[in-house]
DRENLUM-857020 format. One record per residue (C-alpha): residue in three letters; x, y, z. Coordinates in Angstrom, 2 decimals. Layout:
N
type;east;north;up
ALA;X;Y;Z
...
//
This chain:
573
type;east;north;up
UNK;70.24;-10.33;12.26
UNK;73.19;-11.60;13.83
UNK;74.28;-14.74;15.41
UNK;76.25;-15.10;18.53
UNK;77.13;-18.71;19.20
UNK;80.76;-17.77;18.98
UNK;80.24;-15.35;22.17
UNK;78.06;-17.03;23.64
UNK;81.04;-20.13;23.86
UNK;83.92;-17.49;24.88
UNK;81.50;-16.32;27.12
UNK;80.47;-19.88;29.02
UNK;84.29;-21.43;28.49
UNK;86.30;-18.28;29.87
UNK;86.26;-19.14;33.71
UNK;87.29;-22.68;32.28
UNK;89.95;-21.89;30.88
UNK;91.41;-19.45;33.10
UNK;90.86;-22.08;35.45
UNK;92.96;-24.41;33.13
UNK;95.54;-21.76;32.51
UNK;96.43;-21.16;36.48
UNK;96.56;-25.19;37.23
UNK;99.25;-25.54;34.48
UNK;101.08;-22.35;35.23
UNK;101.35;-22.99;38.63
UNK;102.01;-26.55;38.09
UNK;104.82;-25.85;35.50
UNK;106.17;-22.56;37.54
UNK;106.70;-25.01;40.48
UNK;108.95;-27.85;38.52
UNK;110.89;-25.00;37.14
UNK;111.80;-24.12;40.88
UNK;112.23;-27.29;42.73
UNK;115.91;-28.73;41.95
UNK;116.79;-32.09;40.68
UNK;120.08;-33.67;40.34
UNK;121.22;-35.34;36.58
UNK;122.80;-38.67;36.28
UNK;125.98;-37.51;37.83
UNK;124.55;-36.37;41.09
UNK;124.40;-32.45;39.58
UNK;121.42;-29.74;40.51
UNK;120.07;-28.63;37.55
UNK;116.89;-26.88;37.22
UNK;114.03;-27.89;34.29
UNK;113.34;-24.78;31.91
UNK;110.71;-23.54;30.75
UNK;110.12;-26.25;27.76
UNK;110.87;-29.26;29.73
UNK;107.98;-28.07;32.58
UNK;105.58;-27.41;30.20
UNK;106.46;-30.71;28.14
UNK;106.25;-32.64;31.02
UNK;102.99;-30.90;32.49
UNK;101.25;-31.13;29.12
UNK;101.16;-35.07;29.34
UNK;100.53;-35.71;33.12
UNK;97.55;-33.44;33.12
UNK;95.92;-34.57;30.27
UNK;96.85;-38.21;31.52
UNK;98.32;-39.37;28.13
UNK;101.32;-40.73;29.57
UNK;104.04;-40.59;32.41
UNK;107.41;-40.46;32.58
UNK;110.41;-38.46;34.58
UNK;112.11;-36.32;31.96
UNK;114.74;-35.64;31.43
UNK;116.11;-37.25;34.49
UNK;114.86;-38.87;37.53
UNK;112.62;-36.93;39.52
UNK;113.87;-35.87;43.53
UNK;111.18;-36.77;46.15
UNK;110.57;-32.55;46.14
UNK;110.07;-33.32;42.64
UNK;107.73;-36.02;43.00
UNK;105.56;-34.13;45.96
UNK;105.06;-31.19;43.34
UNK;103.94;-33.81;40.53
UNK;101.90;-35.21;43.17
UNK;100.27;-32.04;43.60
UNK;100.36;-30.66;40.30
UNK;98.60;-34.19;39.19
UNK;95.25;-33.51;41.53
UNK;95.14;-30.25;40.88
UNK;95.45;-30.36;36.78
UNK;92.40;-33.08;37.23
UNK;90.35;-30.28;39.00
UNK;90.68;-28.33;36.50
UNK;90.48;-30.80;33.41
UNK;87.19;-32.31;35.44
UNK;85.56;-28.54;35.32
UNK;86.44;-27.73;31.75
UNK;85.12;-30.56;30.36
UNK;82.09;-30.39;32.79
UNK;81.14;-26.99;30.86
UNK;81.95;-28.33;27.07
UNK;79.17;-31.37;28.49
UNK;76.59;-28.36;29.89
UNK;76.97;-26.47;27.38
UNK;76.79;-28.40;24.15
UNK;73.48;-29.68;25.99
UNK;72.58;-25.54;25.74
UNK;69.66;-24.75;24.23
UNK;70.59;-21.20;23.69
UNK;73.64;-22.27;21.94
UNK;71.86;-24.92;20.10
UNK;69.71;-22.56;18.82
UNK;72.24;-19.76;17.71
UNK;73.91;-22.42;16.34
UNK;71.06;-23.49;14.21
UNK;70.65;-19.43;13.28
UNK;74.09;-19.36;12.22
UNK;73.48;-22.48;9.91
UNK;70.48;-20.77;8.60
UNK;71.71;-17.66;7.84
UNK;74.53;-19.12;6.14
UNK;72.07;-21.26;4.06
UNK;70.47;-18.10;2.62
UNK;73.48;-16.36;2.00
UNK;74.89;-19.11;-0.35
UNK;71.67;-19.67;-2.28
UNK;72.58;-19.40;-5.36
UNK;68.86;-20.17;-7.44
UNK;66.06;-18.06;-7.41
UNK;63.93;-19.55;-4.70
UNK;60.44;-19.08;-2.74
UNK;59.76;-17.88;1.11
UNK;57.26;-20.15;2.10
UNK;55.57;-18.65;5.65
UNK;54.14;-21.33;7.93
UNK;54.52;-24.89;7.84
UNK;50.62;-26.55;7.88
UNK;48.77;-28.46;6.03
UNK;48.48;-26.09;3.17
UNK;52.18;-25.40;2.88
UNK;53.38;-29.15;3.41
UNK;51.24;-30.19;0.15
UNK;52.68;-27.45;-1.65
UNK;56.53;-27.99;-0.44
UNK;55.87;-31.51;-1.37
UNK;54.82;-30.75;-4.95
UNK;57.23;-28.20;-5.63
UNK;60.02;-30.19;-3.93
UNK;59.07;-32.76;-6.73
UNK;59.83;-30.29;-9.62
UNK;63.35;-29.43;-7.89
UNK;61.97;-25.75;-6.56
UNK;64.48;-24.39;-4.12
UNK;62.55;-22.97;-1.47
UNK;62.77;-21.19;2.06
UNK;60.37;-21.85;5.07
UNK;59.84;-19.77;8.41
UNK;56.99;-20.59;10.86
UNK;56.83;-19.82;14.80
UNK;56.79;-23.27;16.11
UNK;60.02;-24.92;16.69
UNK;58.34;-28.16;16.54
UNK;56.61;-27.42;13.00
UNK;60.27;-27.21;11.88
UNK;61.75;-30.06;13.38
UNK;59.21;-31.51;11.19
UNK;59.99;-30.47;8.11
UNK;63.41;-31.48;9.04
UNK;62.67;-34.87;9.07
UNK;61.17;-35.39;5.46
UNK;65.10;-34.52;4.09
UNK;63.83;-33.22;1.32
UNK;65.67;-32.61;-1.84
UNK;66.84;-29.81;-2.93
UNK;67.79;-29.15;1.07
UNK;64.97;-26.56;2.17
UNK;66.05;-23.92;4.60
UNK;64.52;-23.57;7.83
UNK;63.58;-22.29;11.07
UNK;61.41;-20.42;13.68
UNK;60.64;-16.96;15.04
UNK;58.18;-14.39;14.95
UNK;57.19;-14.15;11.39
UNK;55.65;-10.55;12.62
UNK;59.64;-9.73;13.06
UNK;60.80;-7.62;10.51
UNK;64.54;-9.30;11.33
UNK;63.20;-12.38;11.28
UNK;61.87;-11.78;8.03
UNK;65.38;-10.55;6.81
UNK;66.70;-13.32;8.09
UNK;64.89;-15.38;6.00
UNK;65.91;-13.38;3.27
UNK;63.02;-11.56;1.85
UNK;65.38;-8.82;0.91
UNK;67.81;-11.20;-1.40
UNK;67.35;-10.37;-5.04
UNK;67.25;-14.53;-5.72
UNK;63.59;-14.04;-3.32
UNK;61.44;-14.23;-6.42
UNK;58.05;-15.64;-4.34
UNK;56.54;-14.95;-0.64
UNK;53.99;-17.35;-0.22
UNK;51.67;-16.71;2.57
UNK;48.56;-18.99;3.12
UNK;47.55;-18.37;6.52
UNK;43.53;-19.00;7.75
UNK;43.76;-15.57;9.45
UNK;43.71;-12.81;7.00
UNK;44.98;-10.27;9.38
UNK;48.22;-11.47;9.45
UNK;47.98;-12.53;6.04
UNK;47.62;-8.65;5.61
UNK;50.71;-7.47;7.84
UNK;53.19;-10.19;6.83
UNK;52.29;-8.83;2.82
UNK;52.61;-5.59;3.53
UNK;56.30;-6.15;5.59
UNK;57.09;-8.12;2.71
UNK;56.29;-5.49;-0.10
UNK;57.83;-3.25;2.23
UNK;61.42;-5.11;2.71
UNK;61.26;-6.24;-1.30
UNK;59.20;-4.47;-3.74
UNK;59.82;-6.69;-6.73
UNK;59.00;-9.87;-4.88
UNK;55.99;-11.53;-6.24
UNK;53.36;-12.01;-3.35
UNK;50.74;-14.83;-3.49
UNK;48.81;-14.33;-0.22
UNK;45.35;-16.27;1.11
UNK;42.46;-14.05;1.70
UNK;38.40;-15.40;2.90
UNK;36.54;-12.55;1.97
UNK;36.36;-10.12;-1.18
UNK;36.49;-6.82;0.62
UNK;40.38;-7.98;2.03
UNK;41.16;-9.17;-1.22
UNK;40.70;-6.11;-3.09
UNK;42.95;-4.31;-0.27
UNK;45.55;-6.67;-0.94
UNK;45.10;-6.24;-4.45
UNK;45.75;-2.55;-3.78
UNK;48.81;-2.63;-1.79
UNK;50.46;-4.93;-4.49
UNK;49.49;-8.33;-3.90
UNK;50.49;-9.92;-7.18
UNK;48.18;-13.18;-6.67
UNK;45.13;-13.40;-3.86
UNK;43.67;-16.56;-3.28
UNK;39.96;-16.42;-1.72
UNK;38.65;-20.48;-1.38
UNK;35.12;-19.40;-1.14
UNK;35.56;-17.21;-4.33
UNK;36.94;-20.15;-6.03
UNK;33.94;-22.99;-4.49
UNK;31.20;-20.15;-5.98
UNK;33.01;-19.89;-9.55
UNK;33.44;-23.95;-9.64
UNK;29.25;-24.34;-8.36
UNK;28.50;-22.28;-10.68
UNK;30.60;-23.50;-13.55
UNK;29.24;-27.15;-12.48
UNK;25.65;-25.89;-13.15
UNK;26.23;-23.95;-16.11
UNK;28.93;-25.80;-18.02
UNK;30.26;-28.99;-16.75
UNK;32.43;-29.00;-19.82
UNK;34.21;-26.27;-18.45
UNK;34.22;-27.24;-14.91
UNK;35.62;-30.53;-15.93
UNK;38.50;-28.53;-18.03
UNK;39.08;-26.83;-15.13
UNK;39.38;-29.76;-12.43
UNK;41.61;-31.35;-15.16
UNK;43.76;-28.55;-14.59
UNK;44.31;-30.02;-10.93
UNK;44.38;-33.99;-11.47
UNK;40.60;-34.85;-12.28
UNK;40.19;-37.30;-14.89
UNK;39.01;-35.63;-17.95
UNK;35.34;-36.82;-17.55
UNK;32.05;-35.83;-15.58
UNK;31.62;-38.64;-13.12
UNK;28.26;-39.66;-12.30
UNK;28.06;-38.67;-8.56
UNK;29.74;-34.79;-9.52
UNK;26.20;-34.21;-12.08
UNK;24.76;-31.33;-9.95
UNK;20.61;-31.98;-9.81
UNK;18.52;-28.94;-10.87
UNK;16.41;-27.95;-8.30
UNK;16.32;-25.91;-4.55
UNK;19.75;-25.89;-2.64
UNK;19.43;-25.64;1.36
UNK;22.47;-24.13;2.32
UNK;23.65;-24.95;6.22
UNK;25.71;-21.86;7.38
UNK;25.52;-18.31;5.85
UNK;28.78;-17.25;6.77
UNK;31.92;-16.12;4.52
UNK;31.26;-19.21;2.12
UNK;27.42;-18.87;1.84
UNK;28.10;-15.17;0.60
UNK;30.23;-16.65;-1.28
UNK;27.50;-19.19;-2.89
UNK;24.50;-17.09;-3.32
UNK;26.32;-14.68;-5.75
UNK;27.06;-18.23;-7.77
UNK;23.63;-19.69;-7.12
UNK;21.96;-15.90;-8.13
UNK;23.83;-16.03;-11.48
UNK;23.27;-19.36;-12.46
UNK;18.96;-18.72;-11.60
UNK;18.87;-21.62;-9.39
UNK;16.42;-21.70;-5.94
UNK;18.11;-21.77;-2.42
UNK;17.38;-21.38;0.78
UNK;19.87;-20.32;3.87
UNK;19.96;-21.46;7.17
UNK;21.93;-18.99;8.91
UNK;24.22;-20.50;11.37
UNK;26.13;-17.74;12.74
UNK;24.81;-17.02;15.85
UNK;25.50;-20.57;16.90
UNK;28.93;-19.79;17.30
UNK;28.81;-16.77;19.52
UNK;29.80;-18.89;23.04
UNK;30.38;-22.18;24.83
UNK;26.95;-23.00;25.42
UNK;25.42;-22.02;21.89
UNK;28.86;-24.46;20.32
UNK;26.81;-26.96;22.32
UNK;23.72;-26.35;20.99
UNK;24.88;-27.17;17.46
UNK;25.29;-30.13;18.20
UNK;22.08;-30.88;18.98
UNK;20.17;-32.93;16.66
UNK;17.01;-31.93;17.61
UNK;18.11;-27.88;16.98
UNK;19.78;-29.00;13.28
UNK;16.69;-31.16;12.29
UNK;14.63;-29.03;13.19
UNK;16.05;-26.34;11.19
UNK;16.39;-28.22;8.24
UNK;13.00;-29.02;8.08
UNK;11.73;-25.78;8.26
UNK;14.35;-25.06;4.75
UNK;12.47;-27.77;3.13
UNK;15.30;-30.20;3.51
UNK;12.21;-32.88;2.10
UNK;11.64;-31.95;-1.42
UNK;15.18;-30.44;-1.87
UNK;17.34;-31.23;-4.62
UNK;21.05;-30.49;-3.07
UNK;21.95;-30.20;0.53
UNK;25.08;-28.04;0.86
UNK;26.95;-28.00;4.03
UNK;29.05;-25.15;4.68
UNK;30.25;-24.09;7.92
UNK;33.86;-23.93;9.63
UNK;33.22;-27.05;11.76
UNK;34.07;-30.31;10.08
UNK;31.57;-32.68;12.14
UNK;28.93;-30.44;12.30
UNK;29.25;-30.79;8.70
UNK;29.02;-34.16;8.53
UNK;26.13;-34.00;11.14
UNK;24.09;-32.00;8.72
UNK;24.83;-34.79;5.59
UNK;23.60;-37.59;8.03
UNK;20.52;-35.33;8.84
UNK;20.06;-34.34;5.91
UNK;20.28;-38.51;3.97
UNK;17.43;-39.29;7.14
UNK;14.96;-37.28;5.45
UNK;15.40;-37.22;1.65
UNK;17.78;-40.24;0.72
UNK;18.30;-39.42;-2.86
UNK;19.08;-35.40;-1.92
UNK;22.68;-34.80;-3.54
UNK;25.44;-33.83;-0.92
UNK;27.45;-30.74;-1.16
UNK;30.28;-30.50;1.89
UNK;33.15;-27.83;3.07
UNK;35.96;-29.49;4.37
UNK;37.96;-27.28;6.59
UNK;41.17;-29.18;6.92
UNK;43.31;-32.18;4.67
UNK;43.52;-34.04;8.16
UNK;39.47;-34.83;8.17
UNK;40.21;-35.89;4.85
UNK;39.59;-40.03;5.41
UNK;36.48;-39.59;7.41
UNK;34.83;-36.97;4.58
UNK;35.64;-39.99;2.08
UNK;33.87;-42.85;4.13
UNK;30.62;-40.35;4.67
UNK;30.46;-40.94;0.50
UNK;29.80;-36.77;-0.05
UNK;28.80;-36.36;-3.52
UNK;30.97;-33.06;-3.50
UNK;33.53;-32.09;-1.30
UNK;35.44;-28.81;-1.02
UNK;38.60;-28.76;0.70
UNK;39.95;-25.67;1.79
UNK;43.04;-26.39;1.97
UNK;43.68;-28.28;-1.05
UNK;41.99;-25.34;-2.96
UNK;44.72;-22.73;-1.71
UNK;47.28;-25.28;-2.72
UNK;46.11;-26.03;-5.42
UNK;45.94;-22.14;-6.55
UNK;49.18;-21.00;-5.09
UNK;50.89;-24.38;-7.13
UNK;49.99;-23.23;-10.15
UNK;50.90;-19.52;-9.77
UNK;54.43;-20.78;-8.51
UNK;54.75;-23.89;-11.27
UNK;52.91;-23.61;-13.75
UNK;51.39;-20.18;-14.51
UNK;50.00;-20.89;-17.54
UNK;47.61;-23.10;-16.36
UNK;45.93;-20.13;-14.39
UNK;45.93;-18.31;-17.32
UNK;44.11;-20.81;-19.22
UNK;41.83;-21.38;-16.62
UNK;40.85;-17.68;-16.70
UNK;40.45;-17.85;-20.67
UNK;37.53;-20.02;-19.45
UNK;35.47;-17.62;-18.18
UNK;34.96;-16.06;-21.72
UNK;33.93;-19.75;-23.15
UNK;30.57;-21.85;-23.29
UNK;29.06;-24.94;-23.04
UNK;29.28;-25.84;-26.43
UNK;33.35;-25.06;-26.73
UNK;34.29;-26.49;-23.47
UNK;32.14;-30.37;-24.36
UNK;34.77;-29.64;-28.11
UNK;37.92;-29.23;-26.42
UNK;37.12;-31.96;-23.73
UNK;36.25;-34.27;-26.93
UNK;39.39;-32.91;-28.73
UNK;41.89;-34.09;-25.86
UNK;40.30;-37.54;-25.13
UNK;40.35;-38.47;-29.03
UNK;43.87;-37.32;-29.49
UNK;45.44;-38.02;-26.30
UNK;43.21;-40.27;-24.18
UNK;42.75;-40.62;-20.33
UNK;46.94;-40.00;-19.40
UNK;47.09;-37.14;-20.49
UNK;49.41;-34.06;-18.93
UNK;50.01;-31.04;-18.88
UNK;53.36;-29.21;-19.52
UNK;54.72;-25.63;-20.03
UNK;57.71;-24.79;-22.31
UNK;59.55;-21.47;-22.98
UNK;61.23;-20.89;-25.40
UNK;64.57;-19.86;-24.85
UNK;68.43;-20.92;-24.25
UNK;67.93;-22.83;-20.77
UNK;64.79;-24.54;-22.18
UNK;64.89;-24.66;-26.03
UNK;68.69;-24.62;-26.70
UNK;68.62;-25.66;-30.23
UNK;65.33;-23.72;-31.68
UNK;65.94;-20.46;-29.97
UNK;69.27;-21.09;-31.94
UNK;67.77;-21.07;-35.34
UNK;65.21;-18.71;-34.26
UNK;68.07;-16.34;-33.53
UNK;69.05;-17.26;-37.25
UNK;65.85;-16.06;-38.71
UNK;64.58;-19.73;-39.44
UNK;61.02;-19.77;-39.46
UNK;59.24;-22.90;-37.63
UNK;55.80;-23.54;-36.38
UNK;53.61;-25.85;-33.99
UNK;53.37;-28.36;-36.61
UNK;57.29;-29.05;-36.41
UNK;57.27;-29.14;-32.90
UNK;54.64;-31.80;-33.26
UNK;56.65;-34.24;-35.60
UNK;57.55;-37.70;-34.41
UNK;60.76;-38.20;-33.89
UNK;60.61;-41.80;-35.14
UNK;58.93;-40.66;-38.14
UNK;58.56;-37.43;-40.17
UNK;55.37;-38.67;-41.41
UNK;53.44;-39.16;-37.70
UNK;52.24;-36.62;-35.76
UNK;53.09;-36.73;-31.99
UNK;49.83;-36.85;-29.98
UNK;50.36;-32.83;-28.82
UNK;47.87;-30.14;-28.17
UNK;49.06;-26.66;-28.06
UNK;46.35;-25.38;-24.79
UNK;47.85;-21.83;-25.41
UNK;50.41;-19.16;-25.71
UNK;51.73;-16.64;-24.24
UNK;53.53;-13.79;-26.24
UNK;54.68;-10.58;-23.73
UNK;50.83;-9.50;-22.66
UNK;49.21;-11.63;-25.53
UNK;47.20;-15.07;-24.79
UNK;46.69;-16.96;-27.32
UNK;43.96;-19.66;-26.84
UNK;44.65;-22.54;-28.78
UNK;46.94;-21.78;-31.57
UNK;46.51;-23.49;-35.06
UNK;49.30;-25.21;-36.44
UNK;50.89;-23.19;-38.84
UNK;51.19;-21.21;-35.64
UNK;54.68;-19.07;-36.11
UNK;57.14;-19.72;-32.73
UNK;58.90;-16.64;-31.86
UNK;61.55;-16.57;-28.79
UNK;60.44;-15.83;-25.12
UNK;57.11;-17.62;-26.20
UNK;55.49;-19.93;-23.45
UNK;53.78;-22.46;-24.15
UNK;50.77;-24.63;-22.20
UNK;51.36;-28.14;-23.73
UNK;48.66;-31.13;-23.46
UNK;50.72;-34.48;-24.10
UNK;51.40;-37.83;-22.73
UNK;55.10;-39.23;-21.82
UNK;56.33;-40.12;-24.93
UNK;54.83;-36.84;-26.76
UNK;56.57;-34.91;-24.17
UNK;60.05;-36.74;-24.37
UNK;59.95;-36.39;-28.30
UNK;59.13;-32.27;-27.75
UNK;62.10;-32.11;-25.44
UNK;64.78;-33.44;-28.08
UNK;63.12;-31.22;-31.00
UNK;63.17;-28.18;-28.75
UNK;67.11;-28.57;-27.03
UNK;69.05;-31.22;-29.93
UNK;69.94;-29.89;-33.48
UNK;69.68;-32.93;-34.85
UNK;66.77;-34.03;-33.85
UNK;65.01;-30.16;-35.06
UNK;66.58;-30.69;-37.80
UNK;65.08;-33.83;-39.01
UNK;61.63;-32.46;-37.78
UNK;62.22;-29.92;-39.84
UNK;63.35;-31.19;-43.17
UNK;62.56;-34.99;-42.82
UNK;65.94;-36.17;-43.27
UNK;68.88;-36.71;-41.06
UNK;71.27;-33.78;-41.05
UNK;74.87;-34.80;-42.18
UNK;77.65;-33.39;-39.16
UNK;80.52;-32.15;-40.20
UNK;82.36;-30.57;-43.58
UNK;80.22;-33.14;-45.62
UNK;77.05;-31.90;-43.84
UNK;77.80;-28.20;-44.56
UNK;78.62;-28.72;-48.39
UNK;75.42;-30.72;-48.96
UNK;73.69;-27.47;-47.37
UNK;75.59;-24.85;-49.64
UNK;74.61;-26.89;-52.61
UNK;70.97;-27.58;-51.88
UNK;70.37;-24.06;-51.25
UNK;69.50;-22.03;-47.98
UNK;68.76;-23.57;-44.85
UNK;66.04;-21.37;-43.85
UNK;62.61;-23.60;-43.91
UNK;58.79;-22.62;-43.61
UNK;56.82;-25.13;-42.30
UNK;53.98;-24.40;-44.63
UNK;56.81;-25.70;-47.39
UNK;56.86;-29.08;-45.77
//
């Protein structure tokens, strides 16, 4: 796609300036006619300079002044002349320039051009971002954090005057058109090999479907991580080449159930996302009969958790309350939802689970719900982040948020894969080895803890992938040294590695690191500062390695030769 601001302003300025053109030919073809007499009474006739010398600062009104002589009273009449009719055409010129920077054609090719010319200089690897909601701005605003250079396209003009305005930093990209546009799409530059991401997060999964497939079409080795609300569309995705499908209701069921089954795990896995590392009292999930309010794509979603973790529940399907106006006015009748929850044995129920796409009809059902059985616990779906404040004042027990979810999800894919990885390895685990680890990270690190990822190689572990490349042998237990003392060890967990198509679930220390290994890193600030001078400063690896400062220089090098070879196993140490 091209731009055409510069045609567009030869286009609207050519009748302007062949105005301009004829006032000062005409105006400078008549002083070169009309006589004048010099300083000794001669005719003499201006040329061609002198006329145009003399027009070019009466019309433009920066100064007057008879040159080279006197002017005759002919002379004068035709300056006269030439003076209102230069104005005229100065007056319309400018009147144009005013219209048409005020153009909102212009303005907009303009802002194309600008665009365009963005992409083409992008010299990172960055991420096509599709839509700007609520979903996308809590991911740009993460990944902006972490220095991701990133691309965004939505239809609304407005949406991306928005984005505008938060001046991020690194400068994100962006602008509007039809996302359903394959040119708009190159445009955006889905077909540049620094593309290395599409994000698309979208609530409706058919164009969620059409923009991956365009995009898989224009790029094939662009990674795709695309939202999808039911199974059957994500495993169509998943066979047209989605790399990563995210399905919120998939994720709700997995978490229920995990909650249920092993809160260990479910904590590990909130941890993952900013939970503190810890069951709180109102997340304990009673045993006993769920009602569930709304059997829809999330209640599908549920009973498959609820089935496989033996628990009781009851449906209350509302689906057909949906179909028109006057049924979306029944719903909120308290009468109907009472009534209805009664009849599900809302009174001797242990959890109350409301889960339809309508925020206060969610909220309705809670309130109906506390009325008759006070101590039921409260399970909500929250649709949007901008309910967010009035789902924290109704005090829900457990809220899902959509949005955050897909976030959430499609963060993690895009900054910190490992962490999905890890989360996966959980599905494999129990009980009893989630409550371990949970115990293992609170005794060693304590409540601020982090996580981190690490690869290891020239751009992120200068000096070890050096002596890697050397054939020196290190392990974990190096990289957990104190850099203060050889003695200490650095309060570092090692979550997992990842070697080619190998995971490795929490490696033991004498752990051997090879290059192009990534690493999932549990550690606190100063753990994580000390890890970073090990991995990219020789001296620092060096002492971490031997437990004694290494000696620069000539000195340094004779001290080695003597002592022997500088290639050290960490099980020596």
């Amino acid at each position: 796609m091209q731009s055409y601001a510069s045609w567009i302003v030869i286009r609207r300025l050519r009748i302007p300036l062949i105005v301009i053109i004829l006032t000062f030919a005409v105006s400078i073809l008549g002083m070169m006619m009309i006589p004048g007499r010099d300083d000794q009474g001669n005719l003499y006739h201006l040329n061609f300079f002198d006329a145009f010398y003399f027009v070019s600062y009466m019309a433009s009104t920066i100064g007057f002044g008879e040159s080279p002589y006197a002017f005759t009273y002919p002379q004068k009449l035709w300056v006269s002349f030439s003076i209102y009719l230069t104005v005229i055409g100065w007056f319309y010129g400018i009147g144009t320039i005013v219209a048409l920077i005020q153009d909102k054609v212009l303005s907009e090719e303009i802002a194309r051009a600008k665009f365009m010319k963005d992409i083409r200089e992008m010299d990172a690897p960055f991420i096509l971002i599709f839509g700007y909601n609520e979903v996308t701005k809590n991911l740009i605003n993460r990944l902006s954090a972490r220095y991701q250079r990133m691309v965004v396209i939505d239809k609304d003009k407005d949406k991306i005057d928005a984005l505008k305005l938060e001046n991020h930093q690194p400068y994100i990209p962006a602008f509007y058109g039809d996302l359903l546009d394959i040119e708009t799409l190159k445009m955006a530059g889905i077909r540049e090999k620094q593309c290395k991401y599409a994000v698309i997060l979208f609530e409706n999964e058919y164009k969620n479907t059409q923009l991956a497939m365009m995009c898989r079409y224009l790029n094939n080795g662009v990674r795709l991580i695309v939202r999808s609300n039911t199974l059957q569309n994500g495993e169509y995705l998943r066979r047209v080449g989605v790399d990563y499908v995210e399905n919120p209701f998939r994720v709700i069921s997995h978490r229920l159930y995990r909650a249920l089954t092993a809160p260990s795990l479910w904590v590990l896995e909130m941890w993952i996302h900013g939970h503190p590392l810890r069951v709180l009292k109102r997340e304990k999930v009673p045993k006993g009969k769920f009602v569930i309010y709304g059997y829809g794509r999330m209640g599908a979603a549920l009973e498959k958790g609820l089935k496989k973790a033996g628990v009781e529940y009851v449906f209350i399907d509302a689906r057909d309350l949906f179909a028109d106006q006057e049924r979306i006015e029944k719903i909120f009748s308290e009468e109907k939802m009472e009534e209805r929850l009664v009849e599900a044995g809302i009174d001797d129920a242990a959890v109350i689970v409301a889960g339809t796409r309508n925020d206060i009809v969610n909220l309705a059902v809670i309130m109906l719900a506390r009325k008759h059985n006070p101590s039921i616990y409260t399970v909500a779906r929250e649709n949007s982040l901008t309910d967010l404040s009035v789902f924290k004042a109704a005090a829900i027990d457990r809220n899902y948020i959509l949005e955050q979810i897909v976030a959430d999800k499609a963060f993690n894919h895009l900054a910190m894969p490992l962490a999905n990885i890890f989360i996966k390895q959980l599905n494999d685990k129990d009980e009893a080895w989630g409550c371990a680890l949970v115990e293992r990270i609170r005794n060693k690190m304590g409540e601020k803890s982090h996580l981190c990822e690490i690869v290891i190689d020239h751009s992120h572990a200068y000096a070890l992938s050096q002596k890697l490349q050397e054939g020196v042998r290190v392990t974990l237990q190096v990289l957990k040294r104190s850099r203060e003392s050889y003695t200490r060890e650095n309060p570092l967990l090692f979550l997992l590695v990842r070697r080619g198509d190998e995971v490795i679930l929490l490696p033991e220390d004498d752990f051997v690191v090879e290059p192009g290994d990534e690493m999932l890193v549990v550690c606190n600030d100063e753990s994580e500062n000390d890890l970073a001078y090990i991995l990219n400063n020789y001296y620092e690896l060096y002492y971490a390695m031997h437990g004694t400062e290494e000696i620069p220089g000539l000195l340094g090098g004779l001290m080695k030769n003597q002592a022997g070879s500088d290639i050290i196993s960490s099980k020596a140490l």
